[in-house]
C-alpha positions as CSV (number, residue, x, y, z in Angstrom):
1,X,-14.4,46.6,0.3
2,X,-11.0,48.1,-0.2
3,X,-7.1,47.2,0.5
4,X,-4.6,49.7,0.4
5,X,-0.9,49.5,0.3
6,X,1.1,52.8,0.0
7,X,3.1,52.6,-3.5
8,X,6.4,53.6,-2.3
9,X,6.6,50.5,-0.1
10,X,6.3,47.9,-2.8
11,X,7.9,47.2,-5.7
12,X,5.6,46.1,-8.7
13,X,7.2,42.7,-10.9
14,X,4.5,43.4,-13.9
15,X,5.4,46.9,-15.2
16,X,3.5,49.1,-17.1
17,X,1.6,46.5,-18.6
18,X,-0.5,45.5,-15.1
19,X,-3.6,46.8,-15.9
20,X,-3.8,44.8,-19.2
21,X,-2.5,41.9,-17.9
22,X,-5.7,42.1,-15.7
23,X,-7.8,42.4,-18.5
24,X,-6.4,39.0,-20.0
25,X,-6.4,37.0,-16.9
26,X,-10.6,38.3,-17.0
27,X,-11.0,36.7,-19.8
28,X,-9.2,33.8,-19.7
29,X,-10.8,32.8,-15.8
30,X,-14.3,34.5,-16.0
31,X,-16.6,32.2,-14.3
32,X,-14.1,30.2,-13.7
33,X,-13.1,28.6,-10.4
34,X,-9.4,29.8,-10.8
35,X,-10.6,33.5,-10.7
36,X,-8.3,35.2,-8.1
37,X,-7.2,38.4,-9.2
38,X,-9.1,41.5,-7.9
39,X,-8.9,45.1,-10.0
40,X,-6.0,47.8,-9.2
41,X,-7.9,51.5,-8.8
42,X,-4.8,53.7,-8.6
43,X,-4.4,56.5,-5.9
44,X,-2.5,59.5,-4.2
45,X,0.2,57.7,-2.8
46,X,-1.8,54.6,-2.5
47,X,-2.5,51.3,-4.3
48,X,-5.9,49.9,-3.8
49,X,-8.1,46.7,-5.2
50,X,-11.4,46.3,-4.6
51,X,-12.7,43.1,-3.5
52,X,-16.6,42.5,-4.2
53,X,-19.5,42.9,-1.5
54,X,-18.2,42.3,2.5
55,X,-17.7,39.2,4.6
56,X,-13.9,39.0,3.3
57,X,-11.1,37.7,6.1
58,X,-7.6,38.5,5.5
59,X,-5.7,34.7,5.6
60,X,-3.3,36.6,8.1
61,X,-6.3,36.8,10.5
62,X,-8.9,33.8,9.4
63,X,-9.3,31.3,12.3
64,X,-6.7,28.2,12.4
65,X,-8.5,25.5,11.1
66,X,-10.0,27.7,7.9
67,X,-6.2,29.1,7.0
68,X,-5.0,25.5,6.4
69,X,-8.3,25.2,4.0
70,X,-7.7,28.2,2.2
71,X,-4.0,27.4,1.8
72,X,-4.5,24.0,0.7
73,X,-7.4,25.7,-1.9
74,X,-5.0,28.1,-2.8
75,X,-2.2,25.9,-3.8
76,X,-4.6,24.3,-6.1
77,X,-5.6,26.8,-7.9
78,X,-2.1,28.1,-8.5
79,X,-1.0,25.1,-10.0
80,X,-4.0,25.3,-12.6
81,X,-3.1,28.6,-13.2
82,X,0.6,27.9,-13.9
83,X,-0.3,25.4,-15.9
84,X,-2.0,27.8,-18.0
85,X,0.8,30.3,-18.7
86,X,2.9,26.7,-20.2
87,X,6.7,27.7,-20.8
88,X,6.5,31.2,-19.5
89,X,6.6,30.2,-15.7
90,X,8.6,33.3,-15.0
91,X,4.9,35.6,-15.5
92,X,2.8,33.0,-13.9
93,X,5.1,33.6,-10.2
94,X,5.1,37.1,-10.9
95,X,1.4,37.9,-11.1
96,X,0.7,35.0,-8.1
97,X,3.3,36.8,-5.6
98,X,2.0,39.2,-3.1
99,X,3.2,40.6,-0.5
100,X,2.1,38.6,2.5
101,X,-1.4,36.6,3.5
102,X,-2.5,39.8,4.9
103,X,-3.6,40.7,1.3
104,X,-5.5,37.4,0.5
105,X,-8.8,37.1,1.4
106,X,-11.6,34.4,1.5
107,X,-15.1,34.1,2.6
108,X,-17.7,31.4,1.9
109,X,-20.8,32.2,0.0
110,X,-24.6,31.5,0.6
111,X,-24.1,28.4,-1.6
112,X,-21.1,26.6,0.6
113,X,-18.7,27.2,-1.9
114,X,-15.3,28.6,-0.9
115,X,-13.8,32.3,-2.4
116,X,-10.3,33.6,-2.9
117,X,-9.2,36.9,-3.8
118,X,-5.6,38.3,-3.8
119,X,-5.0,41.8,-3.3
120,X,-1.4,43.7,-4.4
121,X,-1.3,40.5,-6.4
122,X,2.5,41.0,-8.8
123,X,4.0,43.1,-5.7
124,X,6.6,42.1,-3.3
125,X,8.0,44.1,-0.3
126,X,11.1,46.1,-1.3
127,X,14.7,43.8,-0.6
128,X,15.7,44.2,3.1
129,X,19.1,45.9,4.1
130,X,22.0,42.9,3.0
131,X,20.1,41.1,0.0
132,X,17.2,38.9,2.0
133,X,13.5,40.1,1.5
134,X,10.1,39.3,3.2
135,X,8.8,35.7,1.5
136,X,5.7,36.2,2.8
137,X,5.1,32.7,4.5
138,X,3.2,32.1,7.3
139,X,4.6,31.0,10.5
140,X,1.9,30.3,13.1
141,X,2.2,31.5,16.5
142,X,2.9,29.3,19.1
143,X,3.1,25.5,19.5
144,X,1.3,23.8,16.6
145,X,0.0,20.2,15.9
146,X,-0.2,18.5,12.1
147,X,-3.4,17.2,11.7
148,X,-4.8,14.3,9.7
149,X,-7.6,12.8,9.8
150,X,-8.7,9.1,9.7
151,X,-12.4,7.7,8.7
152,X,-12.5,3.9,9.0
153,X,-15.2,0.9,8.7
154,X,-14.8,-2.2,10.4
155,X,-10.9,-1.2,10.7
156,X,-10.4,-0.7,6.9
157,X,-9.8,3.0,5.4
158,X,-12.5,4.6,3.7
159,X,-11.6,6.8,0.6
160,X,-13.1,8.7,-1.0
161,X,-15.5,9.1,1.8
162,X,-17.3,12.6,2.5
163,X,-16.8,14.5,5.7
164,X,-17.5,17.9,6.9
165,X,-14.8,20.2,8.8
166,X,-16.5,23.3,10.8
167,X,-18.9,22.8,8.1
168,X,-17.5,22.9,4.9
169,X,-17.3,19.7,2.8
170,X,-14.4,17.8,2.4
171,X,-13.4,14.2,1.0
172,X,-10.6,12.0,2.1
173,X,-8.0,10.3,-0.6
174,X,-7.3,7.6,-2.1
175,X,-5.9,5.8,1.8
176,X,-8.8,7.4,3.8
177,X,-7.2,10.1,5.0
178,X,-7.8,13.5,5.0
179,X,-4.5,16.2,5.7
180,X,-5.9,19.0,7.9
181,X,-2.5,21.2,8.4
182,X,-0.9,22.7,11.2
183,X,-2.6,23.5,13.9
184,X,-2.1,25.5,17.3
185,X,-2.2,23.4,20.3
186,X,-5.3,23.7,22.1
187,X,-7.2,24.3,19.2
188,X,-11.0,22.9,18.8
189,X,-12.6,22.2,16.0
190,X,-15.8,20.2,15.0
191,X,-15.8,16.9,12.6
192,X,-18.9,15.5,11.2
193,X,-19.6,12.2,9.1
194,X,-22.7,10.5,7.9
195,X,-24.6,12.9,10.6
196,X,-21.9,12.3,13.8
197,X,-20.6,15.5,15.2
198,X,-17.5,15.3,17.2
199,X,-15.5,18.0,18.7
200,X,-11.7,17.5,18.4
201,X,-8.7,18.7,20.6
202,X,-5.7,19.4,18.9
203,X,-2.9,18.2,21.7
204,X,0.8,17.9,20.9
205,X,2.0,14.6,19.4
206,X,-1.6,13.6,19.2
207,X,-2.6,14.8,15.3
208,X,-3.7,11.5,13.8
209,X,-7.2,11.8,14.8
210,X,-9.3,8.1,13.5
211,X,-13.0,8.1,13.6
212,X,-15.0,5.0,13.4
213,X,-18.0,5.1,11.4
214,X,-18.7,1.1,11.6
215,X,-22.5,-0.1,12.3
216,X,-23.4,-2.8,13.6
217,X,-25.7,-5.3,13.8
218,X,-26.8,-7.8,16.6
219,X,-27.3,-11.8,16.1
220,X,-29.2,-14.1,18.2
221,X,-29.1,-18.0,18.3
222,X,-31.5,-20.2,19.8
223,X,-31.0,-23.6,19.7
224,X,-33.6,-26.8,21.5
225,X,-32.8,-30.3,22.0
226,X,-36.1,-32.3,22.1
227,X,-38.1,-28.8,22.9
228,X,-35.5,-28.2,25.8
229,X,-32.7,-25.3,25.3
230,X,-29.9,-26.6,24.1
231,X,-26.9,-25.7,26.7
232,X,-23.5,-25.3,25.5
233,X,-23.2,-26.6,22.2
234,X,-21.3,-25.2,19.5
235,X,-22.3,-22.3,17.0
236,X,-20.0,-21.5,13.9
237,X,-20.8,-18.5,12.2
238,X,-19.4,-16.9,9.1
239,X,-20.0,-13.6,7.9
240,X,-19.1,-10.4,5.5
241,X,-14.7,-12.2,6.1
242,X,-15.3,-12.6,9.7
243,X,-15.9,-16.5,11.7
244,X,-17.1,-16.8,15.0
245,X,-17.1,-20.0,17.3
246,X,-20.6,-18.8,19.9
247,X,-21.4,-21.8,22.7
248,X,-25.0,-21.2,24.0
249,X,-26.2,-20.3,27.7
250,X,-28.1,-22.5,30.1
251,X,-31.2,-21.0,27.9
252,X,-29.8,-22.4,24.8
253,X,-28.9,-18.9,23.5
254,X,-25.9,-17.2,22.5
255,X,-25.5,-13.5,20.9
256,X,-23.4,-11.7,18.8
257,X,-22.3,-8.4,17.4
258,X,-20.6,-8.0,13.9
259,X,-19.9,-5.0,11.5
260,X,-23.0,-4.5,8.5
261,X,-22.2,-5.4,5.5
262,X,-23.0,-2.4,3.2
263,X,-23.7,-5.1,0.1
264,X,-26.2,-6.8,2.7
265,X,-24.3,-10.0,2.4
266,X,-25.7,-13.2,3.5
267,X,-25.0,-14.9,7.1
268,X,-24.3,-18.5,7.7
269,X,-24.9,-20.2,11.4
270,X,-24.5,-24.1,11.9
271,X,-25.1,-26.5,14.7
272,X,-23.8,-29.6,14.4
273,X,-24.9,-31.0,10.8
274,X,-27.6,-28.4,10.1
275,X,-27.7,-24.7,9.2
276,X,-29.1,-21.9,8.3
277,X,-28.6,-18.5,5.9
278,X,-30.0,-15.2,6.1
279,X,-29.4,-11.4,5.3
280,X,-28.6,-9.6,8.6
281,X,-31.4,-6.9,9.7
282,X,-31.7,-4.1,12.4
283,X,-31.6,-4.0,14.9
284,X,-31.1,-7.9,15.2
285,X,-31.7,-11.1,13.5
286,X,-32.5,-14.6,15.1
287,X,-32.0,-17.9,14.3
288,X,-33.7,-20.6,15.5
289,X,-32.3,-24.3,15.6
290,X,-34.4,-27.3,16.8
291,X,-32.8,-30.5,17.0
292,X,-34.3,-34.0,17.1
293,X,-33.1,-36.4,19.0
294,X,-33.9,-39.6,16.9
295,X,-33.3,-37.3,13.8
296,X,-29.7,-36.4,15.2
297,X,-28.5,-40.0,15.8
298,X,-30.3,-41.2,12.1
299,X,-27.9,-38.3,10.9
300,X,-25.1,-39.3,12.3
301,X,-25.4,-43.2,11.8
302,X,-26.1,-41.4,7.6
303,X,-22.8,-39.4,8.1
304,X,-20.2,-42.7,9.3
305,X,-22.3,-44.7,6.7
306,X,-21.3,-41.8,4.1
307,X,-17.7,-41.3,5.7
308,X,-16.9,-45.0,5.3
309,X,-18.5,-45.6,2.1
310,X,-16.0,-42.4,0.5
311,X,-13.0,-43.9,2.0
312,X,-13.3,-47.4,0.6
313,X,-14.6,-46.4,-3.2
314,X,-11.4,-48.1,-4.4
315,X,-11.8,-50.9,-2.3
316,X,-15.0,-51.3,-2.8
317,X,-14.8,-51.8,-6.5
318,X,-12.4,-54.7,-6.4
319,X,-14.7,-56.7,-5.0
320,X,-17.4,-56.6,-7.0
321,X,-15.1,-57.1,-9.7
322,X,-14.0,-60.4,-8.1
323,X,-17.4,-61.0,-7.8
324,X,-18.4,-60.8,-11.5
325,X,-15.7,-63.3,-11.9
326,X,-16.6,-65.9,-9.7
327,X,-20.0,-65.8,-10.5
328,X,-18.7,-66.2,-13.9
329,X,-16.5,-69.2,-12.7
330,X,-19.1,-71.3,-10.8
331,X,-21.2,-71.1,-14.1
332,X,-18.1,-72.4,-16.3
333,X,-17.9,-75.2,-13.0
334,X,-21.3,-75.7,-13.0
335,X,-21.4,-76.4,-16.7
336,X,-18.6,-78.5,-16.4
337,X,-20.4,-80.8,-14.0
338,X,-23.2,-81.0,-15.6
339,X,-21.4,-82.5,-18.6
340,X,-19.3,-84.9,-16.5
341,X,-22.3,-86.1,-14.4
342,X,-23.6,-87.3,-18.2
343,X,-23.2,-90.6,-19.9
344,X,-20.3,-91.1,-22.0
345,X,-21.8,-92.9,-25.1
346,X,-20.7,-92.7,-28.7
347,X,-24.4,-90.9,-29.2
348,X,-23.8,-87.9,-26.7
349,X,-19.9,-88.0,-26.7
350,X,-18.9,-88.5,-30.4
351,X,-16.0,-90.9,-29.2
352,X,-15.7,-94.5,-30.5
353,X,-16.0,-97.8,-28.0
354,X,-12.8,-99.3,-26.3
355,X,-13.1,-102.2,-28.1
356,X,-13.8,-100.4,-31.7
357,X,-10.9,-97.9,-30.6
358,X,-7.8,-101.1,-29.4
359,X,-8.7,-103.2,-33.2
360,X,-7.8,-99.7,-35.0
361,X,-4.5,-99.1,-32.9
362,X,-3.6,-103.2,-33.5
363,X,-4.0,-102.2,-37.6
364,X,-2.2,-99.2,-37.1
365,X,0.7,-101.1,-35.9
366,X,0.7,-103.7,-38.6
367,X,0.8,-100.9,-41.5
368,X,3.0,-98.6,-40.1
369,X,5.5,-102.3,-39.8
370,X,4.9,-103.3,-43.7
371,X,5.9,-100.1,-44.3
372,X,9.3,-99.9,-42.7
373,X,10.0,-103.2,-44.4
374,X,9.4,-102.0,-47.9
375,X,10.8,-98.2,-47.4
376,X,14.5,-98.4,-48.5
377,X,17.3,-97.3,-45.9
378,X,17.5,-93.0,-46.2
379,X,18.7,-93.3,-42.4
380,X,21.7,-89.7,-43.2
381,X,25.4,-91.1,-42.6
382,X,27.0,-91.3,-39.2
383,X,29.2,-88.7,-38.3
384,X,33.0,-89.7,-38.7
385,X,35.2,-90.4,-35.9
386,X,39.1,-88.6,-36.0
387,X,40.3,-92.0,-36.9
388,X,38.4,-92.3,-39.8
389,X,38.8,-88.6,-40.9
390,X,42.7,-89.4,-40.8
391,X,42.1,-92.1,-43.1
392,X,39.8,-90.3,-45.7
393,X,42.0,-86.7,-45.9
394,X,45.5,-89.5,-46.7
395,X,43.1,-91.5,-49.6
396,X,42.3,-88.2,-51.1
397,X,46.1,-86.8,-50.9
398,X,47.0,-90.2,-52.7
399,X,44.4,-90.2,-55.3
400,X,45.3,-86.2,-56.1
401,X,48.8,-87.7,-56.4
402,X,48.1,-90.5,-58.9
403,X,46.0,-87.9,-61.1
404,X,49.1,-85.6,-61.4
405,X,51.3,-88.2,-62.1
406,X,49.4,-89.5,-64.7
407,X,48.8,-86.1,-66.3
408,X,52.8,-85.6,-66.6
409,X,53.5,-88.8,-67.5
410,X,50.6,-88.3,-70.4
411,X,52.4,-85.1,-71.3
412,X,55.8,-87.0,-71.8
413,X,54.4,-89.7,-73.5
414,X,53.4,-87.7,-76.3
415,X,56.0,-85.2,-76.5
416,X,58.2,-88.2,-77.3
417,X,56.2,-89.4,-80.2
418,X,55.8,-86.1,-82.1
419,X,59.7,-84.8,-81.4
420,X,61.6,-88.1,-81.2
């Protein structure tokens, strides 16, 4: 298959080197994925590029939905390619422009997988009359809708989850979405995830299309009092993050529906003080509950016994404390007694008779009275009253006195006898 464009209406940004610059970008993306460049045969007043086999849909003219794929495809592999040329950015937007999407092309192989091929690719259209030229961007025609679509479980986002669009393969990102494009209102196209096919409707200010993948899985509670069902008590159950309060029917019964764990988590119900735990199964899972009378009052007397026996721990160890003292007290008593209620003798007591005991104190007495007779008097002097101080200080003024005036007198004396 062959595109022409005549040569006098484009203007080539490669030069003379275009034909090698093709053999290089060969090489460089041969069995690649990036491949994108077709061959330039030259012609009489023609260009021409020959894509391989048929099957191939200009962009301009590929149906809405598939355009946005090949343009998002596209724009992938230009950036690889860019990032292949490094510094010189100014060649890699050369050899990417063409003209318009009427010269890129696409089809899908037997294999699923997605082709691109650009055609007049380093041309542009010539620069319109007052310096503005034809970018080549495509402007759909009509009213159009952007479209993104949603793919939830149990009212969480899903990424990285698979999904097929008209039947190619996509995956959304890392928030669970997947970014269709624009799309023209009234537009149909068919979704498909983990084997649900649903047809979509583009409609104006409707684009965020959510689909709800969630399975679910059923729960059923029976419950007997004394072999009759149980009517309306209580159920609590707790599973995969979610709690639900159930109160069974006149047949002892109540049911439930809750999202599947994909980790097959475990399930909790209880009645009153019992319960039970089980994976959940499909297409539903029952548990069964049969409650005693006798056995129900015996557990309940075991639960105030427990609740009153954890709230007075502290309490409850002063007591026996005490206890272990008193007991320890009415031994010491009892001991006591039992020593009293025995005969005071000299034998069993090891204290003298009265009689003995009086005659000692009576020689006591008499010694102790011989010896204050012959003990001299060392009773310490009374303290002086300020009378007698008075008289004391004045006797030792007078007696300093006498001493001095004996010392000069002395001093006289003999001066006298050895001077004349």
């Amino acid at each position: 298959m062959n595109v022409k464009i005549k040569s006098t209406g484009v203007t080539c940004l490669v030069g003379d080197d275009y034909d090698r610059v093709y053999i290089a970008l060969q090489k460089e993306f041969k069995d690649s994925g990036e491949q994108l460049f077709t061959e330039r045969i030259p012609g009489h007043e023609y260009l021409q590029w020959e894509l391989p086999g048929e099957g191939w849909t200009p962009l301009s003219e590929g149906d809405p939905l598939m355009t946005q794929e090949v343009r998002q495809e596209l724009l992938s592999r230009k950036q690889v390619i860019s990032q292949r040329f490094g510094a010189n950015q100014e060649m890699a937007q050369r050899i990417l422009s063409v003209p318009d999407e009427s010269y890129v092309y696409y089809k899908v192989n037997s294999e699923g997988h997605l082709l691109i091929r650009l055609t007049a690719w380093g041309y542009k259209y010539p620069e319109r009359v007052g310096g503005r030229g034809i970018t080549g961007t495509y402007k759909p025609q009509g009213d159009t809708q952007f479209v993104c679509i949603h793919i939830m479980y149990d009212n969480k986002p899903m990424p990285n989850k698979e999904l097929f669009i008209n039947g190619f393969k996509r995956v959304t990102d890392n928030s669970g979405v997947y970014n269709v494009g624009e799309l023209p209102i009234g537009y149909e196209f068919e979704i498909e995830v983990d084997g649900k096919q649903q047809v979509v409707d583009v409609q104006s200010g409707n684009g965020d299309i959510k689909i709800n993948v969630t399975l679910f899985v059923s729960v059923e509670i029976r419950a007997t009092l004394d072999g009759q069902p149980y009517d309306g008590v209580i159920a609590f159950l707790s599973y995969w993050g979610h709690e639900l309060k159930l109160t069974t029917d006149s047949n002892g019964k109540a049911f439930a529906k809750v999202p599947k764990d994909p980790n097959n988590g475990m399930c909790t119900i209880s009645i009153e003080n019992d319960y039970q735990q089980s994976a959940l199964v499909e297409p539903i899972t029952v548990f069964a509950f049969n409650i005693n009378t006798t056995k129900k009052d015996e557990q309940i007397e075991e639960n105030k016994l427990e609740e009153s026996i954890g709230n007075t721990d502290e309490e409850a160890e002063k007591p026996i404390k005490s206890s272990g003292q008193k007991d320890e007290n009415i031994k010491e008593n009892e001991d006591k007694k039992d020593v009293d209620n025995q005969e005071l003798t000299p034998q069993n007591t090891g204290i003298p008779p009265i009689e003995e005991e009086c005659k000692e104190d009576e020689e006591k007495k008499e010694e102790e009275t011989l010896a204050q007779d012959e003990t001299p008097d060392t009773r310490p002097d009374l303290p002086l009253n300020d009378q007698q101080r008075s008289s004391s200080l004045i006797f030792e003024i007078l007696a300093a006195l006498s001493i001095i005036a004996l010392v000069v007198f002395t001093y006289l004396f003999c001066y006298e006898i050895l001077f004349g």
